[in-house]
N, C-alpha and C positions, 0 to 999 in steps of 0.2 A: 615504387611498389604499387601495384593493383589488386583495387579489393573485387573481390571474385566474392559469387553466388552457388555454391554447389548444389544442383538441383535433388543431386541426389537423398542430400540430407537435410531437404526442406519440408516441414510439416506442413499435412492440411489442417490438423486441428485448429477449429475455430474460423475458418472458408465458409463463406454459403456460396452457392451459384449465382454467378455474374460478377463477383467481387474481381481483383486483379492486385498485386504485390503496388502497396506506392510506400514510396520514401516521405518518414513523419522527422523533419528536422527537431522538433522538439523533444523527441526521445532518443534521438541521434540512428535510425535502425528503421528496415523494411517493415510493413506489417499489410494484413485484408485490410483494403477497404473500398469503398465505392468505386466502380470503373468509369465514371467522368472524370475523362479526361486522358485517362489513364488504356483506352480500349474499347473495343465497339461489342453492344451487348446483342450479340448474334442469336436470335430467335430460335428456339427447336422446332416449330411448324413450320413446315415444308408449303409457301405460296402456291397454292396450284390453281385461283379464281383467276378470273381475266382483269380484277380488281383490285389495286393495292394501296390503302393509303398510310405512305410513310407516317417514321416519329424518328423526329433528332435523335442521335447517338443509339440508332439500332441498326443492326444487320437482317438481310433478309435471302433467302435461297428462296430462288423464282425456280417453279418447273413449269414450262411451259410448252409442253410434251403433246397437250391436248389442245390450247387456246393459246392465245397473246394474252401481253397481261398489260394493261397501264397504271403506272405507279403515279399518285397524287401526291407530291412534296406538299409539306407543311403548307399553313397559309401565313403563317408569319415568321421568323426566322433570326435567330440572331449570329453575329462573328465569328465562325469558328465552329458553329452546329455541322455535324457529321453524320450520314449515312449511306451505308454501304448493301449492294446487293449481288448475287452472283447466281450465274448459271447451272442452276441444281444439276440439271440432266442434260446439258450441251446441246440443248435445242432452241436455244435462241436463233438461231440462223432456220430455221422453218417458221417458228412463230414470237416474233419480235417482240421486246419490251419498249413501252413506250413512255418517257416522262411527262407528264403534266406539271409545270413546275407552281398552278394555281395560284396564278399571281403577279409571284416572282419573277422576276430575270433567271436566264440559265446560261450562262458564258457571253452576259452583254446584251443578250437577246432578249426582249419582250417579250414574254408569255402570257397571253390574256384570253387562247383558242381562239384568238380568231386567223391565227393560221398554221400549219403545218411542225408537229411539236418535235422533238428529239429523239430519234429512234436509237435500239441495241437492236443489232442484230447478226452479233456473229457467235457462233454456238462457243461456249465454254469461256465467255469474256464474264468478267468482274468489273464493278464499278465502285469506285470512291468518291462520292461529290460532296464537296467543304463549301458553306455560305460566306462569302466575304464583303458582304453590306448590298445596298440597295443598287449601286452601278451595275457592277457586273452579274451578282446572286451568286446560282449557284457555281462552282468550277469544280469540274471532274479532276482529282487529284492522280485517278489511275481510273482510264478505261481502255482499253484498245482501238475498238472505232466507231465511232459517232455518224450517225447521217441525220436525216432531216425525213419525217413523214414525205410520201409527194402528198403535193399540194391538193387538199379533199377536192374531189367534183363535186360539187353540191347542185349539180342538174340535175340529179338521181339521188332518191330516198330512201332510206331502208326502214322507217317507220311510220310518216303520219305523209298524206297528202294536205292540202291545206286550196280550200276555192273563196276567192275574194271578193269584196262589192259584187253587181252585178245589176240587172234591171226586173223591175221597176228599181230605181236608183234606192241603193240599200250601201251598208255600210258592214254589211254581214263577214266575221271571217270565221268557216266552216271548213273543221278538221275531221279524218277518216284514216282509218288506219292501212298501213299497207302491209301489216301481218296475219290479219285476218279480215277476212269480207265481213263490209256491217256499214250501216248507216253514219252519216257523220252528225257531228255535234257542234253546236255553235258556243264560240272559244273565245270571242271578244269582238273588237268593232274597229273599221280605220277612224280616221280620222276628219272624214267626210263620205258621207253616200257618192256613190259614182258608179259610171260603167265604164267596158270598153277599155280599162286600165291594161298596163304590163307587168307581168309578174316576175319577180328575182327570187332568189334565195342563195344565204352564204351557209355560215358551217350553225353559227346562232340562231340567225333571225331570217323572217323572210321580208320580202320587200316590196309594195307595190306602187307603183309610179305613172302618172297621168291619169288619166279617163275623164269623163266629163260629170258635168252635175248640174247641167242644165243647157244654157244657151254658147258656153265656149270650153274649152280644154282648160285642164288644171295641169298647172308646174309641181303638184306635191309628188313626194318622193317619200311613203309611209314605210315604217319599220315595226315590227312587231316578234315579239320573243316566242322561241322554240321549246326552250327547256321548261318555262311554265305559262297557262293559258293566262291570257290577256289581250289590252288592246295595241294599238299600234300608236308611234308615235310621229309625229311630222318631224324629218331628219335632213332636207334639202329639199332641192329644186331642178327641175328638169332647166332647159335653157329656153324651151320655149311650150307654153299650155298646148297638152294635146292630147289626143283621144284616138281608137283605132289603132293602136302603136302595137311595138311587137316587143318582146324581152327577152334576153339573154345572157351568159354567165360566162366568166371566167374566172380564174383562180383568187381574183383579186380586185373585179371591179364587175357592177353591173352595168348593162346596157339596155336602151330604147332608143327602138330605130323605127322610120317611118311616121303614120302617121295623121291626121288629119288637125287642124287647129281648132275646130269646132264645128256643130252641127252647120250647112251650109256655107262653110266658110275651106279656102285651099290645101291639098295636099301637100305633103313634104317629101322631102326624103333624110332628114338629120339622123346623123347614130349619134345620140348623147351616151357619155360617160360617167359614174359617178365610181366613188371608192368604198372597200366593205370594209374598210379599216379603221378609218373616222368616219362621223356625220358630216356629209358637205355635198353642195351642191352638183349639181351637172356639167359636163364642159362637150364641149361640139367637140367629135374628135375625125367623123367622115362622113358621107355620103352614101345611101343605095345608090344603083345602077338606075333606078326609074323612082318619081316622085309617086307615093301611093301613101294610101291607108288601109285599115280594114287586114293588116297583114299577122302574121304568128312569126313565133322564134325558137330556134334549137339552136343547140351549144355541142361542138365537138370540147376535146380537151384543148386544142388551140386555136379556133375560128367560131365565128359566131354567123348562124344561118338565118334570113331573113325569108319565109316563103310567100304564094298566094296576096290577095288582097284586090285591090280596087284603082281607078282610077281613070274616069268613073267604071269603066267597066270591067268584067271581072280578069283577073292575071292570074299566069303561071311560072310566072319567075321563080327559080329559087336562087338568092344573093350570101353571098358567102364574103365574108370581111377578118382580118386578122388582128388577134388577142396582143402578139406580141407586142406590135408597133402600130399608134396609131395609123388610120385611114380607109381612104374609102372602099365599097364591097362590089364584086366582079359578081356577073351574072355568070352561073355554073350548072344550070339546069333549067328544067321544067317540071312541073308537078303534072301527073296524070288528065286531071280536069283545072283547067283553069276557074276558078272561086274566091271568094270573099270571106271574112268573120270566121276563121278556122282557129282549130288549135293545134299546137305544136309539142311534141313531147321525143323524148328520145334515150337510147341506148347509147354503151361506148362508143358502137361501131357507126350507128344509123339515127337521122333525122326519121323523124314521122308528122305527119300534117293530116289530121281528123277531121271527119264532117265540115259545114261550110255552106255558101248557099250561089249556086242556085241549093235550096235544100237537098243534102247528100249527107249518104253514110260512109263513104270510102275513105278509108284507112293507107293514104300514100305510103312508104320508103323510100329515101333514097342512102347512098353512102358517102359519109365521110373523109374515106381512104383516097376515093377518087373522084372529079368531078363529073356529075354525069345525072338522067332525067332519074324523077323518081317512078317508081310502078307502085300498081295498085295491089295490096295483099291481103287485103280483109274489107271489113264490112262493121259499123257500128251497131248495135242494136235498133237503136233510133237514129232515123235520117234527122240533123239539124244544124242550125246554125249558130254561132255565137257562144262555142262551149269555151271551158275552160279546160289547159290541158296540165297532167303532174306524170312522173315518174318517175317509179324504184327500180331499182339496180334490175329486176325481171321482168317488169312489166308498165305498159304506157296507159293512162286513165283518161278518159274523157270525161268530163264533166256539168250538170248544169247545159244549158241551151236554149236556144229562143224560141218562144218565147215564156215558158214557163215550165219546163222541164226539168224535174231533181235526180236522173238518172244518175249514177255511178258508175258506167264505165268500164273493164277490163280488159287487156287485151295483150297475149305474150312478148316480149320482144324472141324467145330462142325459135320459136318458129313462125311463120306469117300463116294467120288466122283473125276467124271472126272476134269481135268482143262480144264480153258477158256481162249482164247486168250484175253488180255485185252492191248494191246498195244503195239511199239514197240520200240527196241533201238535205237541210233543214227546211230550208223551203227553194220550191222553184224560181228557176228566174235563167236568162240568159244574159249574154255581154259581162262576164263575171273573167278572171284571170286566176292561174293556178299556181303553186308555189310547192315543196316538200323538202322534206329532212329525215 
């Protein structure tokens, strides 16, 4: 025999909303009661922010019709915790949801942001993910298909620029916004005064490495935080003190390449490597094409570009080396004027190499897609040397210059054009290096 439920002749008397039918052995018979355990308590507000942060054992309809939406999983978690979410309006396939799983693990995986989180992104998918301890976190019990953010460019900014040390040897690190024109503010300090350093930035922090502070090169490799103002902290070591050096990015490791050892002392040509995933030193991983200093840096999404510089006198190299697989970088152009102490800033498609000296204002391009010289397509405001350079997703900034210039810099990447003054630093100074997020 089987005992059967007829739903037809089941009362709601005595239900409140969210309750669900559980089995009370002690009365021997079905009754309401709390749905832990029992059923996921599906929310009547409809998600429509770009912002969601979960709670165990709730359900959630994303419509993500207008934006994406990133959902923040709990920060702590226990056995068995459940939540579920689903494609209100079949538009996850235009604008994806994204897990932050703040913490946790998500199928094994490490999630700490500092790389590439969990994407949904196919219109009318549902998700189930069940916590099952601290190995693996969370596990998608039902979703249809999973992918992976790509991996953020962090050589491009969509909120704050950021200019570092610089001279007279200072220790200054000076933030500016890139949502609206305006002066920047001073946010904290390295870890020593220096100039002439290289700048990084990941998806957290930004990075600055080498420069001098007096009579030779420095091996420090500074760190300092994005999401709140402060100072920076000493995180590694380049593999050898130096100064004049150039900076660059990839998905997963910065780079400084070039270079000089100290005031009066020989040029190099090292590309050091460090990782954005732990604090740890540097390691040799190639060589430029020519031993110099005095050089800038730009980062496609897969090659790292080395322009300009010295040695002693002035070059127009521009050196190209690859993300993938360590080694050394192939000469693949020229810069319009050959110069020294420039900065480098860049778009998806395009390198750019700013001011420099002999003292000039010209605004190089070259491209990415294929190797070839760069041209001239603009003009700084001010002709100088020793800027620092940053760049948002629209536009490349010049910065700071020698020898005591607080200019800010703007200047399009969608079309080639002048820059525009749009603000300026805390204080003057040149040989400074630039960073964004």
């Amino acid at each position: 025999m089987v005992n059967k439920i007829d739903l037809n002749l089941l009362s709601t008397v005595g239900a409140s909303d969210g309750q669900a039918l559980v089995y009370s052995a002690a009365l021997g018979a079905v009754q309401y009661g709390a749905a832990s355990g029992g059923g996921t308590d599906w929310q009547t507000s409809i998600v429509t922010s770009n912002t969601l942060s979960a709670v165990a054992g709730k359900g959630y309809w994303i419509d993500t019709s207008s934006n994406t939406c990133t959902v923040t999983l709990p920060s702590s978690a226990s056995v068995g915790d459940t939540i579920e979410f689903s494609d209100y309006k079949r538009t996850w396939g235009a604008n994806a949801v994204t897990i932050d799983a703040n913490g946790l693990n998500f199928q094994g995986r490490t999630n700490d942001n500092t790389g590439p989180l969990p994407e949904y992104s196919t219109s009318g998918q549902s998700i189930r993910i069940v916590y099952s301890g601290s190995t693996q976190g969370w596990i998608p019990l039902q979703d249809s298909t999973v992918s992976y953010e790509t991996p953020p460019y962090t050589n491009q900014g969509s909120v704050s620029g950021y200019t570092s040390g610089g001279l007279s040897t200072t220790n200054i690190l000076d933030k500016f916004s890139f949502v609206s024109d305006g002066n920047a503010s001073d946010v904290g300090d390295l870890t020593q005064s220096r100039y002439l350093p290289a700048g990084q930035s990941y998806v957290a922090s930004g990075y600055t490495s080498g420069g001098s502070g007096g009579a030779s090169g420095l091996t420090t490799i500074d760190k300092f935080p994005f999401a709140a103002d402060g100072n920076a902290s000493d995180v590694g070591d380049l593999t050898q003190g130096r100064y004049s050096l150039a900076g660059q990015i990839s998905t997963a490791s910065g780079y400084s390449s070039g270079g000089k050892l100290g005031p009066g002392q020989p040029y190099i040509n090292t590309i050091d490597k460090f990782p954005f995933s732990a604090d740890a030193n540097a390691s040799d991983v190639g060589d430029l094409s020519q031993i110099r200093g005095s050089v800038t840096g730009q980062s496609s999404t897969v090659s790292g570009y080395t322009s300009g510089g010295e040695n002693p006198s002035n070059i127009n190299t521009i050196d190209k080396f690859p993300f993938a697989s360590d080694g050394n970088a192939s000469d693949v152009g020229d810069l319009s004027v050959a110069r020294r102490l420039v900065s480098g800033q860049n778009s998806v498609t395009h390198g750019y190499t700013s001011g420099g000296d002999t003292t000039t204002n010209v605004i190089d391009k070259f491209p990415f897609a294929a190797n070839g010289n760069a041209s001239d397509v603009g003009d700084l405001t001010v002709a100088r040397f020793g800027p620092a350079g940053q760049s948002s997703t629209s536009s490349g900034y010049t910065s700071a210059g020698y020898p005591t210039y607080n200019t800010i810099d703007k200047f399009p990447f969608a079309s080639n054009a002048n820059a525009s003054d749009v603000g300026d630093l805390t204080v003057g100074r040149g040989y400074a290096t630039g960073q964004q997020v």
